[in-house]
C-alpha positions, 0 to 999 in steps of 0.5 A, spaced: 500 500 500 503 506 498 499 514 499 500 520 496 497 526 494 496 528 486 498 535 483 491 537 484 491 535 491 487 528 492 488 523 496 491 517 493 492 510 495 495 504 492 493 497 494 496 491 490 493 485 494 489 483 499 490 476 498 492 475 506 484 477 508 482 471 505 488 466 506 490 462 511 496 461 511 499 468 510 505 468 515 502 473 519 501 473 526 495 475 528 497 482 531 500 483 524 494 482 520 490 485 525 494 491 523 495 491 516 487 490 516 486 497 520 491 500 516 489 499 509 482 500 511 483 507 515 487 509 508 482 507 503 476 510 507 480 517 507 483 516 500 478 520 494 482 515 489 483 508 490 489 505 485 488 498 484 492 492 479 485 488 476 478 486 478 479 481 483 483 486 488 476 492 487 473 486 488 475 486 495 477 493 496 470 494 496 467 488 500 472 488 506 472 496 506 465 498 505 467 504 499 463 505 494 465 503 488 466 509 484 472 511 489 476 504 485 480 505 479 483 499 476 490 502 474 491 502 467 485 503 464 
């Protein structure tokens, strides 16, 4: 997950995957993944847009997090 600000002064989030919320074996503790959760969560709430690599990771950004989906860009298109 990377942050950053555009020219224009939007908040923006990159997420590349989200696999580890779905997986059980990720390799995370559970203090780990708990905060990895918290903080991409966070970061996407606050976020104008979101950057994601396909559909899948849009997919899941908007059922593990509740934004709407017109805030998810898949990057590239």
């Amino acid at each position: 997950m990377r942050k950053y600000k555009d020219s224009e002064g939007r908040r923006i989030v990159e997420v590349d995957d989200l696999s580890y919320l779905g997986d059980r074996n990720h390799g995370y503790t559970w203090f780990q993944l708990h905060k990895k959760h918290h903080m991409t969560g966070w970061a996407v709430r606050k976020a104008d847009i979101v950057y994601v690599p396909d559909e899948t990771v849009a997919k899941d950004v908007v059922k593990y997090y509740l934004i709407p989906k017109d805030k998810v860009v898949i990057k590239g298109r």
